[in-house]
MIRO-229340 format. One record per residue: residue number from 1; residue in three letters; x, y, z of N, C-alpha, C, CB in turn. Coordinates in nm, 2 decimals. Glycine has a CB too. Layout:
semar, keba, nc1, nc2, nc3, cac1, cac2, cac3, cc1, cc2, cc3, cbc1, cbc2, cbc3
NUM, ALA, X, Y, Z, X, Y, Z, X, Y, Z, X, Y, Z
...
***
This chain:
semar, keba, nc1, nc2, nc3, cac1, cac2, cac3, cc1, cc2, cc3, cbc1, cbc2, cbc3
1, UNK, -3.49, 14.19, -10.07, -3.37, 14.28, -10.06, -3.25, 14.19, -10.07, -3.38, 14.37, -9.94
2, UNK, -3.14, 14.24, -10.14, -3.01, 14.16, -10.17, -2.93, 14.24, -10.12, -2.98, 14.12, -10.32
3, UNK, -2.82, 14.15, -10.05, -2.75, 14.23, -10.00, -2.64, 14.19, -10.03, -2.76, 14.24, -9.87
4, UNK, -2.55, 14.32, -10.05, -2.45, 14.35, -10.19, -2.30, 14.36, -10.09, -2.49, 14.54, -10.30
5, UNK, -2.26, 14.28, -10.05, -2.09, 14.30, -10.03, -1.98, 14.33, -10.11, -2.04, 14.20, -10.00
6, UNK, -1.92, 14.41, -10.07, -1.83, 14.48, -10.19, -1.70, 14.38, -10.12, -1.81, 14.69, -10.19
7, UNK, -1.64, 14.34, -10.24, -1.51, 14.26, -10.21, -1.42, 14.38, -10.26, -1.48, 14.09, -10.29
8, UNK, -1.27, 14.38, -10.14, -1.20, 14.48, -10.16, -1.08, 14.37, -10.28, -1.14, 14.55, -9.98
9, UNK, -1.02, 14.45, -10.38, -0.92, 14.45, -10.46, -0.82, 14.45, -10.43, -0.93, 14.51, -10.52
10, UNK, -0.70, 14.36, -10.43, -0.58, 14.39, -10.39, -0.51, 14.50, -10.46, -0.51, 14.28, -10.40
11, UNK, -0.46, 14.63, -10.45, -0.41, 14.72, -10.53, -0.23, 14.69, -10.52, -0.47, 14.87, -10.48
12, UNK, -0.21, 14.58, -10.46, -0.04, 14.56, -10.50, -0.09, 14.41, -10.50, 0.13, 14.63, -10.36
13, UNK, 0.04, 14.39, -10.55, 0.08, 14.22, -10.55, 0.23, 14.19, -10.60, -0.01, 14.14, -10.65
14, UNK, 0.30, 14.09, -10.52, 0.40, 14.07, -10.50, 0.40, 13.87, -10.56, 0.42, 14.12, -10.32
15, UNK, 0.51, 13.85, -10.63, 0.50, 13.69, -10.70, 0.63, 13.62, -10.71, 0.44, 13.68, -10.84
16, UNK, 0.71, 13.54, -10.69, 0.80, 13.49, -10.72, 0.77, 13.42, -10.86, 0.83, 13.42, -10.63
17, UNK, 0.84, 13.44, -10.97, 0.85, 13.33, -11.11, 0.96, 13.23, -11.15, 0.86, 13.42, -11.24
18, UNK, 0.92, 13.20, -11.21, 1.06, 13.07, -11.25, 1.17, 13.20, -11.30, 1.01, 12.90, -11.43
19, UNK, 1.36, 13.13, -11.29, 1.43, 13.25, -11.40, 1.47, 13.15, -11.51, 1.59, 13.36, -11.32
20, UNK, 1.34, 13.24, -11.62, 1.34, 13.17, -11.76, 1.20, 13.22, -11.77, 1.38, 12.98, -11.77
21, UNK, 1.17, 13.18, -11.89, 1.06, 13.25, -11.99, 0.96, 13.20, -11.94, 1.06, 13.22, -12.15
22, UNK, 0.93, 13.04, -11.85, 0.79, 12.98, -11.79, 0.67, 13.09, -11.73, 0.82, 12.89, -11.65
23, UNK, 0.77, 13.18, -11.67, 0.65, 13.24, -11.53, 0.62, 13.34, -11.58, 0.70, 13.28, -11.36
24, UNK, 0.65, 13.38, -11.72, 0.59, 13.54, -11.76, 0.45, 13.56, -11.80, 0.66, 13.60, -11.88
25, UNK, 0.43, 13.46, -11.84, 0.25, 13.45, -11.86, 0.17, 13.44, -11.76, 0.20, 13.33, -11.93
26, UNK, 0.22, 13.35, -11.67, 0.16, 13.35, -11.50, 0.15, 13.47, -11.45, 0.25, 13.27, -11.39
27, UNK, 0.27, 13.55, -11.50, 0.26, 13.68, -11.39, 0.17, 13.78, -11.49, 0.45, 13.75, -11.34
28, UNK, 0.17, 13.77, -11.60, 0.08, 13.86, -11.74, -0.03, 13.83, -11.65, 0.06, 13.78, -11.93
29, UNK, -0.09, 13.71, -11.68, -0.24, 13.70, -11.65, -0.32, 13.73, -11.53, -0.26, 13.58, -11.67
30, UNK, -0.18, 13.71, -11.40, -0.21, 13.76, -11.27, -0.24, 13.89, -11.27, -0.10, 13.74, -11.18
31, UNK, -0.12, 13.99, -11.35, -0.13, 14.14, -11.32, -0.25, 14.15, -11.41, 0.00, 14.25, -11.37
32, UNK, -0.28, 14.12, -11.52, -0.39, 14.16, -11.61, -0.57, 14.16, -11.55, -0.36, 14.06, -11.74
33, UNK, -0.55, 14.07, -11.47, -0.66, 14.02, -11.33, -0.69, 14.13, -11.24, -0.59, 13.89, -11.22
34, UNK, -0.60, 14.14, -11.19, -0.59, 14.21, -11.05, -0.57, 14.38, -11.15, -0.42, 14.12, -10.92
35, UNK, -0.53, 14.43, -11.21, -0.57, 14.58, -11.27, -0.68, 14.57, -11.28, -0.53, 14.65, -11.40
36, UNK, -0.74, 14.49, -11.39, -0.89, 14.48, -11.44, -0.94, 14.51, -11.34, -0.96, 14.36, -11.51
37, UNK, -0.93, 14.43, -11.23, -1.08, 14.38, -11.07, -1.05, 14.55, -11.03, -1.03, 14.21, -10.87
38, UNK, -0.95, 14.59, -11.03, -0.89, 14.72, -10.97, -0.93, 14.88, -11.06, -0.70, 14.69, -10.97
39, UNK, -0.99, 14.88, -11.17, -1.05, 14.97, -11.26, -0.95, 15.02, -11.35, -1.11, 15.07, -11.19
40, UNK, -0.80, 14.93, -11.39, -0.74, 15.00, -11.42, -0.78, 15.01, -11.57, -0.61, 14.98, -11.38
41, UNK, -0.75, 15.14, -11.63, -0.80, 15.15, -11.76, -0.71, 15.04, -11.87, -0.79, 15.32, -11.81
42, UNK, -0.79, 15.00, -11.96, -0.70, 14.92, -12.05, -0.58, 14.94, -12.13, -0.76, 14.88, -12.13
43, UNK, -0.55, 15.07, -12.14, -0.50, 15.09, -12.25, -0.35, 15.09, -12.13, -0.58, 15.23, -12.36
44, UNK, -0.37, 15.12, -11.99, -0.26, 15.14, -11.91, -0.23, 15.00, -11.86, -0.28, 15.24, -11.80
45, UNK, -0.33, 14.92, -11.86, -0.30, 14.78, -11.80, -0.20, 14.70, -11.92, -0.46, 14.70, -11.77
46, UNK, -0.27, 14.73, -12.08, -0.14, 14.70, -12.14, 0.00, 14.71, -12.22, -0.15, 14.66, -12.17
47, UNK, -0.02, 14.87, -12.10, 0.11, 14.88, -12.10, 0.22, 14.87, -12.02, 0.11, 14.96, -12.13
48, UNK, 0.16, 14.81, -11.90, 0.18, 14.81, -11.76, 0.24, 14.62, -11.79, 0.01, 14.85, -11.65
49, UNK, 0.14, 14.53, -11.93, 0.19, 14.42, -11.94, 0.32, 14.42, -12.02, 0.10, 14.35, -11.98
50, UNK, 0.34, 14.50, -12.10, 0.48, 14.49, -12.18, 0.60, 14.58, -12.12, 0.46, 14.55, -12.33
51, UNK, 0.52, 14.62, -12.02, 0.71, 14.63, -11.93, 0.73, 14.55, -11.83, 0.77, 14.79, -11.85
52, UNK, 0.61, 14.48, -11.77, 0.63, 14.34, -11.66, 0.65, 14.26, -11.75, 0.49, 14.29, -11.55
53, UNK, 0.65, 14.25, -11.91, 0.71, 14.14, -11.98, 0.87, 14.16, -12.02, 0.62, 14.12, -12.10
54, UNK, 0.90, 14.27, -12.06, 1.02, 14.31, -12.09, 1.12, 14.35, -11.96, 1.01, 14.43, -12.19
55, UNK, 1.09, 14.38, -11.83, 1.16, 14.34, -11.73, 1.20, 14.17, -11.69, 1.10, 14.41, -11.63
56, UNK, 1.07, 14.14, -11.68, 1.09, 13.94, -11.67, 1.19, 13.90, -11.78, 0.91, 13.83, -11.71
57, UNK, 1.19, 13.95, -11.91, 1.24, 13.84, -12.00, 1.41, 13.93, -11.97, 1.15, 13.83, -12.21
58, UNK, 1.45, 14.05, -11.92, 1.54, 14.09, -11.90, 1.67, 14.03, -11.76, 1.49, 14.20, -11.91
59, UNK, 1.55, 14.01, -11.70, 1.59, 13.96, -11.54, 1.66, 13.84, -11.57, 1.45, 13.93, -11.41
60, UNK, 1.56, 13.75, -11.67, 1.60, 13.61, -11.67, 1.71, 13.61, -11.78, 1.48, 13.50, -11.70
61, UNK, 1.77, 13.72, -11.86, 1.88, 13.75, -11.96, 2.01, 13.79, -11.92, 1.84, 13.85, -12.05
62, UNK, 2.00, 13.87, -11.83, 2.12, 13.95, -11.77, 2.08, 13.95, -11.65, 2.15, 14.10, -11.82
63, UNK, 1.97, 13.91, -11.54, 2.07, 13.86, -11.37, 2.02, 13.72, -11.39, 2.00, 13.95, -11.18
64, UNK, 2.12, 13.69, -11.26, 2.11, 13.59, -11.18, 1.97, 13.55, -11.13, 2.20, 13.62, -11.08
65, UNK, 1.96, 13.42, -11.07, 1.89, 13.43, -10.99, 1.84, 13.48, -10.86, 1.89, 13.37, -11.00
66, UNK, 1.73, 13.46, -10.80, 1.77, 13.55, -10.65, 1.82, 13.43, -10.54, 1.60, 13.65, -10.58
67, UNK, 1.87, 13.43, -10.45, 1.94, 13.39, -10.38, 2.07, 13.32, -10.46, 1.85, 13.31, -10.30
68, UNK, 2.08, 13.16, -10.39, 2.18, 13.13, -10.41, 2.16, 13.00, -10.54, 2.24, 13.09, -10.27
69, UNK, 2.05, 13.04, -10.55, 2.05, 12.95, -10.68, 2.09, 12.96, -10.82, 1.94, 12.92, -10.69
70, UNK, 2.13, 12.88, -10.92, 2.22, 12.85, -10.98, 2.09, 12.88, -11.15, 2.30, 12.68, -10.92
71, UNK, 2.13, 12.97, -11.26, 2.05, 13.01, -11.40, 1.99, 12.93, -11.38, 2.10, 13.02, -11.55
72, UNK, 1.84, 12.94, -11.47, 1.74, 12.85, -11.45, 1.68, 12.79, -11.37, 1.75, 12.80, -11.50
73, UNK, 1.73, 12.73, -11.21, 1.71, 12.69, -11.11, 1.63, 12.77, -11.01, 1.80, 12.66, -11.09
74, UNK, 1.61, 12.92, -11.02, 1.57, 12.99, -10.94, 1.48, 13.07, -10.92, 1.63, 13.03, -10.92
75, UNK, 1.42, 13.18, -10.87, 1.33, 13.30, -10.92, 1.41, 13.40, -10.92, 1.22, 13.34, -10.83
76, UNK, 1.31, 13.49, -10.96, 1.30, 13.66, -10.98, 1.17, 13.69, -10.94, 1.32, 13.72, -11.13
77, UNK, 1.15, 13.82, -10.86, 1.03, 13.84, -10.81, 0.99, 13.99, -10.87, 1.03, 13.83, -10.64
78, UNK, 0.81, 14.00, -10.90, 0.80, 14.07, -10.99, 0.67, 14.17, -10.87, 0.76, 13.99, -11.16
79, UNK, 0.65, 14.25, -10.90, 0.54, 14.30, -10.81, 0.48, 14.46, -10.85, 0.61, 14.31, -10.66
80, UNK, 0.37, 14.46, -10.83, 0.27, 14.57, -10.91, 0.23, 14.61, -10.78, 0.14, 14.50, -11.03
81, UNK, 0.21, 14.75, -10.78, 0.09, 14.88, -10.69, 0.05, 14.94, -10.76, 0.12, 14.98, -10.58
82, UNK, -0.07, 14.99, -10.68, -0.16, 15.09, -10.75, -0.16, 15.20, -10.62, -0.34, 15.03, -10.80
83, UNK, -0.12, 15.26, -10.57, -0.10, 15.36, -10.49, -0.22, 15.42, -10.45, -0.02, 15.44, -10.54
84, UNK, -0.29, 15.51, -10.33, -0.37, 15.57, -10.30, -0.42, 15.71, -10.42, -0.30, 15.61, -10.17
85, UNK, -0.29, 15.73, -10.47, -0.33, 15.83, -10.53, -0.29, 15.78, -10.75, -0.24, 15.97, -10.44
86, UNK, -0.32, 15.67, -10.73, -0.37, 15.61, -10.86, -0.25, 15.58, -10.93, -0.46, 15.72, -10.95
87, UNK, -0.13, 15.63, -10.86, 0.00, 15.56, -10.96, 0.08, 15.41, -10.96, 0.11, 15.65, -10.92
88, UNK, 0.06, 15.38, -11.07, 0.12, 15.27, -11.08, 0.27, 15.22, -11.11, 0.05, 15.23, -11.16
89, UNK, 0.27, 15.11, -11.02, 0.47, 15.09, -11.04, 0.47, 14.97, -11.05, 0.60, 15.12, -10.91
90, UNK, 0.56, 14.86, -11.15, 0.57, 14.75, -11.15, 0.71, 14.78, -11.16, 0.51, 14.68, -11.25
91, UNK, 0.76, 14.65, -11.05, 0.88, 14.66, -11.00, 0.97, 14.48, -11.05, 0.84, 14.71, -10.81
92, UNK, 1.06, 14.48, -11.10, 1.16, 14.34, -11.10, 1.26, 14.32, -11.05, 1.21, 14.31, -11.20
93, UNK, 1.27, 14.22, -10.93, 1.41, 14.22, -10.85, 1.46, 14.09, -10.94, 1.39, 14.18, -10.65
94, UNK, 1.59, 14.07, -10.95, 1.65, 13.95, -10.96, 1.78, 13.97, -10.86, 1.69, 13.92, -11.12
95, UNK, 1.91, 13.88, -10.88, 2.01, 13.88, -10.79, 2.12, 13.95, -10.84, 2.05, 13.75, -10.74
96, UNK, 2.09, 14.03, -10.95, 2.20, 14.09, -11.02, 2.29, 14.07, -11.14, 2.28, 14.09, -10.93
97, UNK, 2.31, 14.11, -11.16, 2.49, 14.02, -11.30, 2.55, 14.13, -11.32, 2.47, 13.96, -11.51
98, UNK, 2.62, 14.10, -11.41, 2.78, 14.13, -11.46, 2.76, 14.28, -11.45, 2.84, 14.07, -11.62
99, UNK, 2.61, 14.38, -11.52, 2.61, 14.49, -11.62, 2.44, 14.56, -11.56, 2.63, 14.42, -11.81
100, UNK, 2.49, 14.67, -11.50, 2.36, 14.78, -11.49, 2.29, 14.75, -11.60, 2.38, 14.94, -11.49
101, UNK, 2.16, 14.78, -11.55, 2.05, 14.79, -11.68, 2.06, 14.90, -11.74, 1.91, 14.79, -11.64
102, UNK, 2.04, 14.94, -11.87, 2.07, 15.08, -11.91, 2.03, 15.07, -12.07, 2.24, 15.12, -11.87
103, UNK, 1.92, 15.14, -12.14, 1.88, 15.15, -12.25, 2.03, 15.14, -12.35, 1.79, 15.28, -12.25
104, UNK, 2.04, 15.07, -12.43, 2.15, 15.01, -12.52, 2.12, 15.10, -12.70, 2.11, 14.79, -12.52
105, UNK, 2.18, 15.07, -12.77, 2.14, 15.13, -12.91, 2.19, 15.02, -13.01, 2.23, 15.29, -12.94
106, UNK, 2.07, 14.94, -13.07, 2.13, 14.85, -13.11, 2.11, 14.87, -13.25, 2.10, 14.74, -13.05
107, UNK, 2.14, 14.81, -13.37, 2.17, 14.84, -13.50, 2.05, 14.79, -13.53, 2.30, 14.79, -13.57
108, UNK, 2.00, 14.79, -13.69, 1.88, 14.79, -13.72, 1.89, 14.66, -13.75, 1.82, 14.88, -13.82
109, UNK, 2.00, 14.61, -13.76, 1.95, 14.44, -13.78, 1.95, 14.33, -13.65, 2.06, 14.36, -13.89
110, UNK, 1.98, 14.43, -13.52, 2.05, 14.36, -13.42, 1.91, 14.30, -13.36, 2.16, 14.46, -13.32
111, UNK, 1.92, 14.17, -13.34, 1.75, 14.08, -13.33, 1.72, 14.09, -13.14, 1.77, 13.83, -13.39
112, UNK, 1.78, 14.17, -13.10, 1.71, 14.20, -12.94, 1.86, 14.37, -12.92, 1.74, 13.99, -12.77
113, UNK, 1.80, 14.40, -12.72, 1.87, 14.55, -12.72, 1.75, 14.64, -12.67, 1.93, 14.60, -12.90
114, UNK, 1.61, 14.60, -12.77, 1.55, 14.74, -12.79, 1.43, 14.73, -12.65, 1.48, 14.75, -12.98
115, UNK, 1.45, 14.63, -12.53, 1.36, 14.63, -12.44, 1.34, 14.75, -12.32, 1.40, 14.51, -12.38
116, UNK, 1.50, 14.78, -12.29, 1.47, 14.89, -12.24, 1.41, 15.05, -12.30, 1.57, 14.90, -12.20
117, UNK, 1.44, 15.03, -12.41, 1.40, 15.16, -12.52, 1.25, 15.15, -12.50, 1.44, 15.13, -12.71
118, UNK, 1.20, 15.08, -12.53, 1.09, 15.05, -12.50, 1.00, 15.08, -12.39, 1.09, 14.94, -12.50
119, UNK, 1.04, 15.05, -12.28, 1.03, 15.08, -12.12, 1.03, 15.22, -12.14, 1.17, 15.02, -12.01
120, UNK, 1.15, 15.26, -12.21, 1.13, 15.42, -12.14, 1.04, 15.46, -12.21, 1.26, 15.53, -12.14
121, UNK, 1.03, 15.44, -12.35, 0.88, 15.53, -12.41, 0.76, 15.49, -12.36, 0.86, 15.52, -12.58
122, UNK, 0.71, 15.41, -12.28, 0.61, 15.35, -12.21, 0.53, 15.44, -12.08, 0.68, 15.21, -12.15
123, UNK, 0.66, 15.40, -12.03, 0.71, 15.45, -11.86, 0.66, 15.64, -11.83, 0.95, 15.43, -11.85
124, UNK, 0.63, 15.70, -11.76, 0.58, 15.81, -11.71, 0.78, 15.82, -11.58, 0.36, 15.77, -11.62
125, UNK, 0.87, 15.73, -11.58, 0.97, 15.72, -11.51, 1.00, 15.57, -11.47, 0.95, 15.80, -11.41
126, UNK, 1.15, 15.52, -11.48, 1.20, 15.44, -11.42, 1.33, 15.47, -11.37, 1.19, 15.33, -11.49
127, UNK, 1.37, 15.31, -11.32, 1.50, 15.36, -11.24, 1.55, 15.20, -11.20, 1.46, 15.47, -11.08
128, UNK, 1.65, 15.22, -11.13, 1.72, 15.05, -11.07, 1.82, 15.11, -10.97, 1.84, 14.92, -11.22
129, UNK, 1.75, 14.98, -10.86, 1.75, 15.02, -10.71, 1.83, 14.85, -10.67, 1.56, 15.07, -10.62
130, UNK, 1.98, 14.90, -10.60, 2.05, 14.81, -10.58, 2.02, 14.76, -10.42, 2.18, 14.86, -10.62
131, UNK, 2.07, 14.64, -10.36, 2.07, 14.64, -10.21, 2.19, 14.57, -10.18, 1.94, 14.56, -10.14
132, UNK, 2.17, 14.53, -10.05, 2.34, 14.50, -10.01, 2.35, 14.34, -10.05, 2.39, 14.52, -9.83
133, UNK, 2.24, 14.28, -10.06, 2.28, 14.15, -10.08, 2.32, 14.12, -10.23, 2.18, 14.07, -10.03
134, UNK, 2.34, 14.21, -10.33, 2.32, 14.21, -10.44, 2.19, 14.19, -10.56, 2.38, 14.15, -10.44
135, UNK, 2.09, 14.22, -10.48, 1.97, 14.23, -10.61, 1.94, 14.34, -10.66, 1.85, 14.19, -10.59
136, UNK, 1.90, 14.31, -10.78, 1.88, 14.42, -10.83, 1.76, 14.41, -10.88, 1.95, 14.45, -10.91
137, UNK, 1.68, 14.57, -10.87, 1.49, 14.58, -10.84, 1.50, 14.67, -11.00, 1.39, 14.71, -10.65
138, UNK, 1.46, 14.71, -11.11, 1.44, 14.78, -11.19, 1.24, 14.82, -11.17, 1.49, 14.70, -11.33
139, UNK, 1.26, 14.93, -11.15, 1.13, 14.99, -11.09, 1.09, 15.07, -11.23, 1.14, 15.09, -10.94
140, UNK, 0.93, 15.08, -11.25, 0.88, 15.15, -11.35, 0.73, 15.21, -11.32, 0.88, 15.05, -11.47
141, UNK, 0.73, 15.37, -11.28, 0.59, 15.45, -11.27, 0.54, 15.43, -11.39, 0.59, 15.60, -11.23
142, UNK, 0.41, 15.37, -11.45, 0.36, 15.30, -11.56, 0.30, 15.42, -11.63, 0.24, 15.18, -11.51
143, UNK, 0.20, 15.49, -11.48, 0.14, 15.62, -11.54, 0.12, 15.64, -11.37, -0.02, 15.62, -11.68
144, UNK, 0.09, 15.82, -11.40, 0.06, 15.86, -11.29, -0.04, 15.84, -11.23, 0.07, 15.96, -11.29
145, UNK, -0.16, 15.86, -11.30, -0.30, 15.84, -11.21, -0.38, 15.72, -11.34, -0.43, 16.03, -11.17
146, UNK, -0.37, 15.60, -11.29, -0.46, 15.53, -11.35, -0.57, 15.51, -11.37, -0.46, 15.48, -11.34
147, UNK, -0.69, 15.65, -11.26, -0.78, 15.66, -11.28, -0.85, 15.76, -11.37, -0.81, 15.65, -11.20
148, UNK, -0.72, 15.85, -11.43, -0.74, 15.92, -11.53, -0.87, 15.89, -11.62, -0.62, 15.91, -11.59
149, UNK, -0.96, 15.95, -11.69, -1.01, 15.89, -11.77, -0.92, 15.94, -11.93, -1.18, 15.92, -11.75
150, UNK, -0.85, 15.98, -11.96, -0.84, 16.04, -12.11, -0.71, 15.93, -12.14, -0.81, 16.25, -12.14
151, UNK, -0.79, 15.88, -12.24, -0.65, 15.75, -12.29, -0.53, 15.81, -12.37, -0.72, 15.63, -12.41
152, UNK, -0.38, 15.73, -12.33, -0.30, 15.80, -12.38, -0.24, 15.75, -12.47, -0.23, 15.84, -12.31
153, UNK, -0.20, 15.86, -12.56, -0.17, 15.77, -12.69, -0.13, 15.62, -12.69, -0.06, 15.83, -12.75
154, UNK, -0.16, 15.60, -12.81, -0.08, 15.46, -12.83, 0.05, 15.43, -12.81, -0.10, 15.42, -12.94
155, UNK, 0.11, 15.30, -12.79, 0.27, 15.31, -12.83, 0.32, 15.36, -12.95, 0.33, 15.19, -12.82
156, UNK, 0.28, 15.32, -13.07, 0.33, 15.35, -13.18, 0.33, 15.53, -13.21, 0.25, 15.27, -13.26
157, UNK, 0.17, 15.57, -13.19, 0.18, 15.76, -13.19, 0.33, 15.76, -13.06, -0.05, 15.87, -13.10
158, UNK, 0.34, 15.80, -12.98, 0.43, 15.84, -12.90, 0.58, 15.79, -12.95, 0.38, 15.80, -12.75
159, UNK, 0.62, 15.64, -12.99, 0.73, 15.69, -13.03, 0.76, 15.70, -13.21, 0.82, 15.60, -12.96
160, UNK, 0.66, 15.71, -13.28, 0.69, 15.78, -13.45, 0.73, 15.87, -13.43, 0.58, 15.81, -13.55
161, UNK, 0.85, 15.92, -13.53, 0.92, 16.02, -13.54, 0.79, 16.10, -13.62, 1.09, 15.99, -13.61
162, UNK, 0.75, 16.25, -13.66, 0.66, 16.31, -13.77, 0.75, 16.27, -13.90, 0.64, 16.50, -13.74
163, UNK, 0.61, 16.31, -13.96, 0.63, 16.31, -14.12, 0.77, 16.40, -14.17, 0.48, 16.38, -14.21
164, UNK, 0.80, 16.36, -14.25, 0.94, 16.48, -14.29, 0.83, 16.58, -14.34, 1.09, 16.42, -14.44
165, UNK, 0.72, 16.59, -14.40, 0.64, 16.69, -14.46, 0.62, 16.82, -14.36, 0.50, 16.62, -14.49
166, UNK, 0.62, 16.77, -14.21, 0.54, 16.82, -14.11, 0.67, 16.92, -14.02, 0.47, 16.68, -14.03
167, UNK, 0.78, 16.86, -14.11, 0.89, 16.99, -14.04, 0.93, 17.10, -14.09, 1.01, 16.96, -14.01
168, UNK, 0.93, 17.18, -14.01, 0.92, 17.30, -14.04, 1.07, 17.36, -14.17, 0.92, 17.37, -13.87
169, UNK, 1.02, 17.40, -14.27, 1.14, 17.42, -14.34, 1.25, 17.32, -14.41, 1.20, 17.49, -14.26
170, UNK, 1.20, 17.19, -14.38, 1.27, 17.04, -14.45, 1.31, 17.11, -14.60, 1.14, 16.87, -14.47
171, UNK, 1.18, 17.12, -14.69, 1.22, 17.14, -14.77, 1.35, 17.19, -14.83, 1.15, 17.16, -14.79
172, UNK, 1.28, 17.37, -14.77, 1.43, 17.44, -14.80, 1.56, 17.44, -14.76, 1.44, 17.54, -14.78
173, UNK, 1.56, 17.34, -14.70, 1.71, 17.25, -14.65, 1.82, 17.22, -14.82, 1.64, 17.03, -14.56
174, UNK, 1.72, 17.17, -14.84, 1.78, 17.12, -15.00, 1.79, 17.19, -15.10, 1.71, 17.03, -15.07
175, UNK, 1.72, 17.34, -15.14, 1.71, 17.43, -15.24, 1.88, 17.46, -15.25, 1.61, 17.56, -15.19
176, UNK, 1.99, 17.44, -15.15, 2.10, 17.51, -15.23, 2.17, 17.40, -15.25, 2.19, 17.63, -15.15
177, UNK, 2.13, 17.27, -15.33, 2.22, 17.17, -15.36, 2.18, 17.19, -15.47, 2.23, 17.03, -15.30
178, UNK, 2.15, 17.24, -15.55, 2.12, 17.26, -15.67, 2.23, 17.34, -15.79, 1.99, 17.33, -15.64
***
């Protein structure tokens, strides 16, 4: 007879990263670990990685570091739960800057902008939660119940605009330019 200990899963986790592009893989591979051991379905775990990637690379773009340390010299702290009742939040503190976070509209050639856009078509809800010492947390509910079983669309289905075929009456939009 074998006797089977169940090891418990951490369902949050909390990490300090370098502020700069080093610690985003560390923290990828950490969260991507710890969902998996935790049952989270895949298709939420990576989506859960491209907004713990697009907050990190934002934190280290537009805030500060956290405390009193000086760009590049410091952290930002990144931290994931899985809640009792299956919802998931990945959360990014840094020490703040100049400019709220706030989905941007950037031109079709403009070569970044589009991270928060992103976030929100991801996100089931986010938000940015200030404190007195000046940091700033950008919080993101990933999905509601991660133990859902029915997978949700892809990124791409959820934000494609439809076919112009598929709207109702397109055509006869144009019949009186004639």
């Amino acid at each position: 007879m074998a006797l089977v200990v169940a090891q418990e899963v951490p369902t949050s986790s909390s990490m300090a990263v370098p502020h700069g592009p080093a610690g985003v893989g560390e923290a990828r591979h950490r969260m991507r670990d710890q969902l998996r051991d935790s049952g989270v379905a895949e298709s939420v775990i990576d989506d859960a990685l491209l907004i713990l990637s697009e907050l990190l690379s934002n934190a280290c773009k537009h805030g500060r570091p956290l405390g009193d340390a000086f760009a590049g010299d410091g952290d930002v702290r990144c931290a994931w739960r899985v809640d009792p009742s299956g919802r998931l939040t990945v959360e990014v503190t840094d020490g703040g800057g100049p400019t709220r976070p706030v989905p941007s509209t950037p031109s079709v050639t403009a070569h970044g902008g589009r991270g928060l856009n992103i976030v929100t078509a991801l996100a089931d809800d986010w938000g940015v939660r200030d404190d007195a010492r000046g940091e700033v947390t950008v919080w993101v509910v990933v999905q509601d119940d991660v133990r859902h079983t029915h997978r949700r669309d892809d990124f791409a289905t959820r934000i494609t605009a439809p076919s112009v075929s598929t709207i109702p009456d397109f055509a006869d939009a144009f019949d009186d330019l004639d």
